[in-house]
C-alpha positions as CSV (number, residue, x, y, z in Angstrom):
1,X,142.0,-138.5,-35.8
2,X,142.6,-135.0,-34.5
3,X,143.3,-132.3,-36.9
4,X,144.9,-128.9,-37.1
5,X,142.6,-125.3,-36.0
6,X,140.3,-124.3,-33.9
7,X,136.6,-124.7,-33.8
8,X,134.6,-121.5,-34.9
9,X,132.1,-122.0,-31.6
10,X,133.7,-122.9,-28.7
11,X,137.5,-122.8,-29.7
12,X,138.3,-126.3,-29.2
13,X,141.2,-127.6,-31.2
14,X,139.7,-131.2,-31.3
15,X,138.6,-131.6,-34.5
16,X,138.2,-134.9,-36.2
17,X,137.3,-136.5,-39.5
18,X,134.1,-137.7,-39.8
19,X,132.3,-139.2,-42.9
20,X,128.6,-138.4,-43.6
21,X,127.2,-140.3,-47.0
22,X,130.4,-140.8,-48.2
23,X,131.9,-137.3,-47.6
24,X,134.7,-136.9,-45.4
25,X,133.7,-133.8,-42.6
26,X,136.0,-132.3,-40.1
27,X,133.8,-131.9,-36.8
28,X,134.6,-131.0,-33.5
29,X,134.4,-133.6,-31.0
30,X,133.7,-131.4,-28.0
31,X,130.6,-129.5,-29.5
32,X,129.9,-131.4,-32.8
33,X,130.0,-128.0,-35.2
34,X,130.7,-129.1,-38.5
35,X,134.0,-126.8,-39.5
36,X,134.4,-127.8,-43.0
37,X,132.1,-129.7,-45.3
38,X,132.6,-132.0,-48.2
39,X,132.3,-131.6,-51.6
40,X,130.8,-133.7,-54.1
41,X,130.1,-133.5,-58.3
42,X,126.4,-133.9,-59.7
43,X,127.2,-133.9,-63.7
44,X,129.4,-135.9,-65.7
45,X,130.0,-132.5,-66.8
46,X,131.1,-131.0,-64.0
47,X,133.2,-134.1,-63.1
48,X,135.3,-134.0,-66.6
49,X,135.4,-130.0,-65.8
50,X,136.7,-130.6,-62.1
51,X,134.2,-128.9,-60.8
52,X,132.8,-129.5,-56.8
53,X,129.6,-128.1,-55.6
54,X,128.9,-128.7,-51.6
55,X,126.8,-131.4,-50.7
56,X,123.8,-128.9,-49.3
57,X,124.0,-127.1,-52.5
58,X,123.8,-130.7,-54.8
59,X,120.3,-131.9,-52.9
60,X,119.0,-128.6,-52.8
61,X,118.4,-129.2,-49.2
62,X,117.8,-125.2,-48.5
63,X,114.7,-125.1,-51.3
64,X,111.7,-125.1,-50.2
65,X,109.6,-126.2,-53.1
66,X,105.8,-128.0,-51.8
67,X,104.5,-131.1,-53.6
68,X,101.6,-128.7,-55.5
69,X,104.6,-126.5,-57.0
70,X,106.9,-129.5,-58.2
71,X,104.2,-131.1,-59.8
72,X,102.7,-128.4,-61.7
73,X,106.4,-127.5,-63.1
74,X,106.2,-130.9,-64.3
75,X,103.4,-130.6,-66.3
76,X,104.5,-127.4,-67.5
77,X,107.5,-129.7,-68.8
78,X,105.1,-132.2,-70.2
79,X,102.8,-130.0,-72.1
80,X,105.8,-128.1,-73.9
81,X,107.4,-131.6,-75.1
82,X,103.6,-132.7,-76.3
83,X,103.2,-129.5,-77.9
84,X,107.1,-130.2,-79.5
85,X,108.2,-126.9,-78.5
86,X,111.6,-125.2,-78.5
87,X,113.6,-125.7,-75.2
88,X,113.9,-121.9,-74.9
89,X,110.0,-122.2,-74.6
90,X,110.2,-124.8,-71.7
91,X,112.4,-122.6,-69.8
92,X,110.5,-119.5,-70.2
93,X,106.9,-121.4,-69.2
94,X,108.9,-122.5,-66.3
95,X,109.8,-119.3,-65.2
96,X,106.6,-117.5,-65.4
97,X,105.2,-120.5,-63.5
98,X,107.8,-119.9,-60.5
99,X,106.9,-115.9,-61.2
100,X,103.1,-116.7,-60.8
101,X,103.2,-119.5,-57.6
102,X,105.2,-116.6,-55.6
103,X,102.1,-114.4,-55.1
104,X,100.5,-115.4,-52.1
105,X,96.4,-115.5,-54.3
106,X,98.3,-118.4,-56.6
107,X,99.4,-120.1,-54.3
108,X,96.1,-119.8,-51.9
109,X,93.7,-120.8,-55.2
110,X,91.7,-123.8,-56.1
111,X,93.1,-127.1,-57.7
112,X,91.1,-126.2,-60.8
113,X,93.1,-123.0,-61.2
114,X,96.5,-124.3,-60.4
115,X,95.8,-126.6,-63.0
116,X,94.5,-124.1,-65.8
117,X,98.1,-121.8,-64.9
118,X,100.4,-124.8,-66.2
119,X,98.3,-123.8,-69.6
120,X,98.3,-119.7,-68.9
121,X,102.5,-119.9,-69.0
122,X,103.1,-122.3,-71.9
123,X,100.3,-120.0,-73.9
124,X,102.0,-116.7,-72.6
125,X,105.6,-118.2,-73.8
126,X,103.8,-119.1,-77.4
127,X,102.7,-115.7,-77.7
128,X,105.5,-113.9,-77.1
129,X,107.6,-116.2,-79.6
130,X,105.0,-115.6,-81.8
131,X,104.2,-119.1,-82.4
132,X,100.7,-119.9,-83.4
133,X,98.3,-121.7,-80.7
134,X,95.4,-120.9,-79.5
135,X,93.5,-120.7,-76.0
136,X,91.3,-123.9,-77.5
137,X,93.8,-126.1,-77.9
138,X,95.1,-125.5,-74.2
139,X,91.9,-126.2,-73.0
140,X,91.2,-129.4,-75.1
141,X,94.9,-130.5,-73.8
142,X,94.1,-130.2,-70.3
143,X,90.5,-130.7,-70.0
144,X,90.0,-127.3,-69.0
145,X,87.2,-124.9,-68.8
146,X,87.7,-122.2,-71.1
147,X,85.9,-119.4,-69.3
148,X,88.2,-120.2,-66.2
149,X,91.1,-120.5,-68.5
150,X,91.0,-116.9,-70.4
151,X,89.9,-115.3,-66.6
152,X,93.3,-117.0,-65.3
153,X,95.2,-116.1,-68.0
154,X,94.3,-112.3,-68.4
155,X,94.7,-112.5,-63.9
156,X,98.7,-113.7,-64.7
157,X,99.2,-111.0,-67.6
158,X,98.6,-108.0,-65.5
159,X,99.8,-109.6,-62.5
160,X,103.4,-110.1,-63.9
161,X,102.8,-106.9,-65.9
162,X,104.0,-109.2,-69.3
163,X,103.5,-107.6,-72.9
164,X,101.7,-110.5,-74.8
165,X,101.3,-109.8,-78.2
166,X,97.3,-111.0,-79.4
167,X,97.5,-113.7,-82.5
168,X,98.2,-112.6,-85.7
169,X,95.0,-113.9,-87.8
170,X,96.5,-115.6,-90.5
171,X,98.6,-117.2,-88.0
172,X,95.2,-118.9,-86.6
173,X,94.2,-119.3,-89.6
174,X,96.7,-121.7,-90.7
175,X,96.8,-123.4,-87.0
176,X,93.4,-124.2,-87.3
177,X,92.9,-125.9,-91.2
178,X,96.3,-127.5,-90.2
179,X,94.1,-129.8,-87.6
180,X,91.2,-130.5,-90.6
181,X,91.3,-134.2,-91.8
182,X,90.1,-133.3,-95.3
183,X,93.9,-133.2,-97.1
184,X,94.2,-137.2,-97.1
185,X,91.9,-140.0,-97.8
186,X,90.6,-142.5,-95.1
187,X,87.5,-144.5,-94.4
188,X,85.4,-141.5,-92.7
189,X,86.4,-139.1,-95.7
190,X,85.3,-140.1,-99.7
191,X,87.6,-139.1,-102.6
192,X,85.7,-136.4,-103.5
193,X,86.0,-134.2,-100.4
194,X,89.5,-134.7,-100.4
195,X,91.5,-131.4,-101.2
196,X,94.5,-130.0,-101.5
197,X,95.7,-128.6,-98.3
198,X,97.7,-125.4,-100.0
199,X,94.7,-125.0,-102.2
200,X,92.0,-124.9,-99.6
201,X,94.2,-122.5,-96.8
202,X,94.9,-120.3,-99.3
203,X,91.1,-119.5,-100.4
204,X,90.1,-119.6,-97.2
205,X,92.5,-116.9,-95.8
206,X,90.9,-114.6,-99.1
207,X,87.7,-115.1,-97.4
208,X,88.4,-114.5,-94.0
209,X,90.2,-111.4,-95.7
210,X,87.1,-110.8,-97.1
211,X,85.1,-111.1,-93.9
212,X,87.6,-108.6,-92.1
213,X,87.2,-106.1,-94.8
214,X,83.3,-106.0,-94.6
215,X,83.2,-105.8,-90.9
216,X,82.4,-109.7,-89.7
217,X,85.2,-110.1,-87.8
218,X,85.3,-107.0,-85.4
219,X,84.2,-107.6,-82.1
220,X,83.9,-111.5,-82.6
221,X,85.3,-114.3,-81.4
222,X,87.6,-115.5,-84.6
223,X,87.1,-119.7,-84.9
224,X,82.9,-119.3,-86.6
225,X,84.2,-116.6,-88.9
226,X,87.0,-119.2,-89.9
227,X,85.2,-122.5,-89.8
228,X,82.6,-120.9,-92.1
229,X,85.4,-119.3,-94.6
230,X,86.8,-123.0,-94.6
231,X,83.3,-124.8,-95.3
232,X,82.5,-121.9,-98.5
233,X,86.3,-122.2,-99.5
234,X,85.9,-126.4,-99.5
235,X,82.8,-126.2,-100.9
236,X,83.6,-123.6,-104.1
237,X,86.7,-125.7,-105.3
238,X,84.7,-128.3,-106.1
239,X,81.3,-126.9,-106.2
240,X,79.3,-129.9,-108.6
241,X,80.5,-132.7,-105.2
242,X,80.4,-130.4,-102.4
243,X,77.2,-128.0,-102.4
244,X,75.0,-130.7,-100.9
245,X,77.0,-131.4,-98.2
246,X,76.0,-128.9,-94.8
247,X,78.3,-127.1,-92.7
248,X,77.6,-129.7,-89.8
249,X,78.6,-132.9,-91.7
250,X,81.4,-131.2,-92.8
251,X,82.8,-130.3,-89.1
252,X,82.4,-134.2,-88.7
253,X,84.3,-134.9,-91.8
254,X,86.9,-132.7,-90.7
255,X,86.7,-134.1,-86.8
256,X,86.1,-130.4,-85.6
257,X,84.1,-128.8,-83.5
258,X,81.2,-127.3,-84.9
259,X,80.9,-123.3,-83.0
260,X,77.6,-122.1,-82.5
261,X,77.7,-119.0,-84.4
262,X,78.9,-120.3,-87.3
263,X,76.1,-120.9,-88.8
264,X,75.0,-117.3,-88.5
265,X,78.9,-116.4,-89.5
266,X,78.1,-118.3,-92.7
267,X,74.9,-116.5,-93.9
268,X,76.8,-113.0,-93.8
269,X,79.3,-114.2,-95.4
270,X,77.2,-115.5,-98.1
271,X,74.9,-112.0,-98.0
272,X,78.5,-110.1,-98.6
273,X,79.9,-112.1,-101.6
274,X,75.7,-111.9,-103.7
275,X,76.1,-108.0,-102.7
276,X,79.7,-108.5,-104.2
277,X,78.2,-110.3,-107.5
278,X,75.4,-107.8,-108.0
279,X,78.6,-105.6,-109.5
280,X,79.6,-108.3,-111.7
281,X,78.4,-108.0,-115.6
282,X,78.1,-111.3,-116.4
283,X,76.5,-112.5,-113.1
284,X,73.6,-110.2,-113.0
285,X,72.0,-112.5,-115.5
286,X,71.8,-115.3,-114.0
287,X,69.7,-114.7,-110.8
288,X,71.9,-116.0,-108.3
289,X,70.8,-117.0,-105.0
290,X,73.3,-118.5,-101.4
291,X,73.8,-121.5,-102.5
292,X,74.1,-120.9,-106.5
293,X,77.1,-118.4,-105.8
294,X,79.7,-120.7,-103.9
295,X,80.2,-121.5,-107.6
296,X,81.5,-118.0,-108.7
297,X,83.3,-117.4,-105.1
298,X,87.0,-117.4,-106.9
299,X,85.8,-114.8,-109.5
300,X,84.6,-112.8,-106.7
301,X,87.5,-112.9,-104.7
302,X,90.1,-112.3,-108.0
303,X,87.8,-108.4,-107.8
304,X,87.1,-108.7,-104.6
305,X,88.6,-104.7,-103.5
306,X,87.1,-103.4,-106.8
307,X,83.8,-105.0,-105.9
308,X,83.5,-104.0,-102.1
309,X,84.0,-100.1,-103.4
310,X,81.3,-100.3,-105.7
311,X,79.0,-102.0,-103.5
312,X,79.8,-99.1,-100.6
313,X,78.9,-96.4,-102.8
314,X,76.1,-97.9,-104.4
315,X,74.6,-98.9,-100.8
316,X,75.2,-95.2,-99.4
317,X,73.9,-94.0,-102.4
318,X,70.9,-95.9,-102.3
319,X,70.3,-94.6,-97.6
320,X,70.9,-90.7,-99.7
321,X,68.0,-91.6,-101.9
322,X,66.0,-92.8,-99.4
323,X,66.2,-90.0,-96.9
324,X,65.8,-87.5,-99.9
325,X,62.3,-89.2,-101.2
326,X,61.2,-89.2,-97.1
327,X,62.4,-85.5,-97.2
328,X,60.1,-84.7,-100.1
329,X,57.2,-87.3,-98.4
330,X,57.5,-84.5,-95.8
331,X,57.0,-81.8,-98.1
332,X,53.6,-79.9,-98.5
333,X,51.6,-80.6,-101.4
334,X,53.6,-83.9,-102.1
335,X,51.1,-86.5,-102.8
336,X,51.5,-90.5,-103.0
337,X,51.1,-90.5,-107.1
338,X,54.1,-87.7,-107.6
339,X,56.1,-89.6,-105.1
340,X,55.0,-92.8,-107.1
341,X,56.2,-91.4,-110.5
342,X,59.6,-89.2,-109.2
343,X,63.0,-90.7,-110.6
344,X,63.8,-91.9,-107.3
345,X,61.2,-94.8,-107.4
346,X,63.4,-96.8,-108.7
347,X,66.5,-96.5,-105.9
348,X,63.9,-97.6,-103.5
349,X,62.7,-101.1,-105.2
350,X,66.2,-101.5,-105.7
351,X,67.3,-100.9,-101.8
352,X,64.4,-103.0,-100.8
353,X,65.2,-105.9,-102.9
354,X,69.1,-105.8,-102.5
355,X,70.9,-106.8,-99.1
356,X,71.8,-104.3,-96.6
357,X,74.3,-101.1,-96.8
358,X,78.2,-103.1,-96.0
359,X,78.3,-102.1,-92.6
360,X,79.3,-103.4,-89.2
361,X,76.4,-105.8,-87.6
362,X,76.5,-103.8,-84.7
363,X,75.6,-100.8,-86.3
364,X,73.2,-102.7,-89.1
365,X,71.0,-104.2,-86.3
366,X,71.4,-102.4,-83.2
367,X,70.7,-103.1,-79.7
368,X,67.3,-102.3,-78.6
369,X,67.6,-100.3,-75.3
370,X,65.0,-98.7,-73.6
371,X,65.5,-95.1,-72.0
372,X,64.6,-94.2,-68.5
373,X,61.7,-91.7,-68.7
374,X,62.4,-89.4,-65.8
375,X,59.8,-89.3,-63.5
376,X,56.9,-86.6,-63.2
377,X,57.4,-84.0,-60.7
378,X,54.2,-83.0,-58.6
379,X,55.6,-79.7,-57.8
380,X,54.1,-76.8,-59.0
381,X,55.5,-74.0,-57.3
382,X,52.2,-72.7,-55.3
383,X,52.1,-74.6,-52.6
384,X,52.4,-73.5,-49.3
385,X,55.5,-73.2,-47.1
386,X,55.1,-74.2,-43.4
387,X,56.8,-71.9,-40.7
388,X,59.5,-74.6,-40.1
389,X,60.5,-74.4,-43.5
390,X,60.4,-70.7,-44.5
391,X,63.8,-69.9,-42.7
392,X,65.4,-71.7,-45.1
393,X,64.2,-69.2,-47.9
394,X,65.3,-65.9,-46.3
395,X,68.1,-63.9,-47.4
396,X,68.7,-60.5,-45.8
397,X,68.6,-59.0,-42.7
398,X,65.5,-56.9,-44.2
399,X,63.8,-60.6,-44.7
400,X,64.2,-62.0,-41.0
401,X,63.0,-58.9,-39.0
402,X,60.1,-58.6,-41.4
403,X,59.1,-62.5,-40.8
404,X,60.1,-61.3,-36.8
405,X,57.8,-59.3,-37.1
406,X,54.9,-61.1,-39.0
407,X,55.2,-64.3,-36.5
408,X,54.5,-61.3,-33.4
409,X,51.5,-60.2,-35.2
410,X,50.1,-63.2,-35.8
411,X,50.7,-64.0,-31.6
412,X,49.2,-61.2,-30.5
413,X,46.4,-61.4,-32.7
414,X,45.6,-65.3,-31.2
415,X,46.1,-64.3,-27.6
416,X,43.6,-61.0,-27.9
417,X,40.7,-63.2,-29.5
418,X,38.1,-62.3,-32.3
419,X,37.0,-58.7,-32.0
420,X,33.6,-58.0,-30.0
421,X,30.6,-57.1,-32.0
């Protein structure tokens, strides 16, 4: 049936009612323009709220969203509600992922990398919320490589120009024991490596503590330094049960990975805390050796700051000594026997036979590098300078007429000949 007004295109005034999914349309008959559209609800919400959205608007017709987009928001969804994250997180992920897919090198990379980005976000979103998780448990989530993951992730940081705060180490140190199957009993573990969750985190963050203080941790990839402060911290509550057991069966006991340099991690560690009981009285006596002192490791914590000082300034003291008695090696009429019977003899047993100054590794063992030796010049300043090359070395006026000059001489005196006899 014709209504009232006028069509905005052609000015027709017959416009009719038309229904399109269920939506009642006025339409002109004589061009087909669609004058007025009809309106529709999408929420139970909106519906109790009387509120009408257009029917474009409610199918999000205009958006233009691909299939690679839609699905990786999806899994951005998924690995928040896996993870049991706040909403607020969810939202957040899923707006750095929209941030990220607009740049034209996002949306232009590899499967691999669109998949490792649905990680990048939901880690970003942790970090700034400063909720504990860490890169590793991303990548074990989503089967990812970690060496593409952390290049990915530091590519979105500066590319949205975000502020990410870096993990907070106790943090990861309580994300990470919180994943060790040792605080319950089950067929894979026996009673007596059980322990008391509380008990063994808070030991272990005294030793990582300890490990920060005395340099272990700078410059190193966190997880070996912790995985070894958990094994000494396990092992030295119940020392009698525990001291025959190796750091590798007990990364299977606690179903963890077992990191490379952990190992290595391990033996500092235990180097630092027989340094550490060198300064204790009642520990001197008894001759203690890496495994013998996971046994005293609570003592040594309880005086652990009191401890570290004295073992600094004994160890420079003892690097003094020894570059005064090479000082006085040096020295004329200084012969082995007076060296031999001097007062600093005994600094220098001592510094052989005790472990090394507390310093950082990097600077206890440093890197061997070989220095260019600049090559040999052949020039030694007499040889002789060809005519094409002597302009180059004049200066004044005086200078050119006088080579003028010479270069005439020397002419004349080919064309005339040798002299007759």
């Amino acid at each position: 049936m014709p209504g009232g007004g006028r069509c905005p295109d052609c000015g027709s005034t017959e416009l009719v009612e038309d229904s399109h999914y269920s939506q009642s349309q006025l339409v002109c008959s004589d061009c087909g323009c669609v004058v007025t559209e009809g309106v529709l609800t999408t929420t139970f919400s909106e519906e109790g709220n009387l509120r009408e959205v257009t029917y474009s608007r409610s199918t999000g017709e205009n958006e233009q969203v691909s299939r690679s987009q839609q699905r990786g928001l999806c899994r951005v969804r998924d690995l928040c509600r896996v993870l049991q994250l706040p909403s607020t997180f969810e939202d957040t992920a899923v707006a750095y992922y929209k941030q990220a897919y607009r740049h034209s090198g996002i949306r232009a990379a590899r499967l691999q990398k669109k998949e490792v980005l649905v990680g990048c976000c939901v880690l970003i979103t942790c970090r700034q919320h400063n909720w504990p998780l860490t890169m590793g448990t991303i990548c074990t989530l989503l089967y990812a490589d970690l060496d593409v993951f952390s290049g990915t992730y530091m590519q979105i940081v500066k590319l949205l120009g975000l502020d990410v705060p870096s993990l907070c180490l106790t943090d990861l140190v309580k994300t990470y024991c919180s994943s060790f199957k040792l605080f319950q009993a089950s067929p894979s573990v026996p009673a007596k490596y059980v322990e008391d969750k509380e008990k063994m985190l808070s030991r272990t963050l005294q030793l990582v503590e300890l490990a920060d203080e005395t340099w272990l941790v700078t410059g190193r990839h966190p997880l070996p330094v912790i995985t070894a402060a958990t094994f000494l911290a396990w092992q030295s509550l119940q020392p009698s049960d525990r001291l025959t057991c190796s750091l590798a069966r007990f990364c299977k006991l606690a179903n963890v990975d077992l990191p490379y340099p952990a190992s290595s991690r391990l033996q500092e560690l235990l180097a630092v805390l027989l340094r550490m009981a060198e300064q204790l009285a009642w520990l001197q006596v008894l001759k203690l050796d890496k495994r013998s002192v996971v046994k005293y490791i609570g003592d040594l914590l309880q005086h652990r700051h009191t401890l570290i000082r004295k073992a600094f300034r004994e160890g420079t003291a003892e690097v003094e000594a020894q570059k005064e008695l090479q000082g006085m090696g040096q020295g004329q009429g200084q012969g082995k026997e007076e060296v031999g019977n001097s007062s600093l003899d005994f600094p220098e047993r001592k510094r052989s036979a005790s472990p090394a100054l507390l310093l950082p590794p990097c600077m206890l063992k440093p890197p061997k590098r070989v220095c260019p030796t600049p090559p040999v010049s052949t020039v030694t300043g007499d040889e002789n300078i060809s005519d094409s090359e002597i302009e180059q070395y004049l200066r004044t006026p005086q200078e050119v007429r006088d080579f003028q000059r010479a270069q005439a001489a020397r002419q004349f005196a080919a064309m005339s000949g040798p002299n007759p006899p």
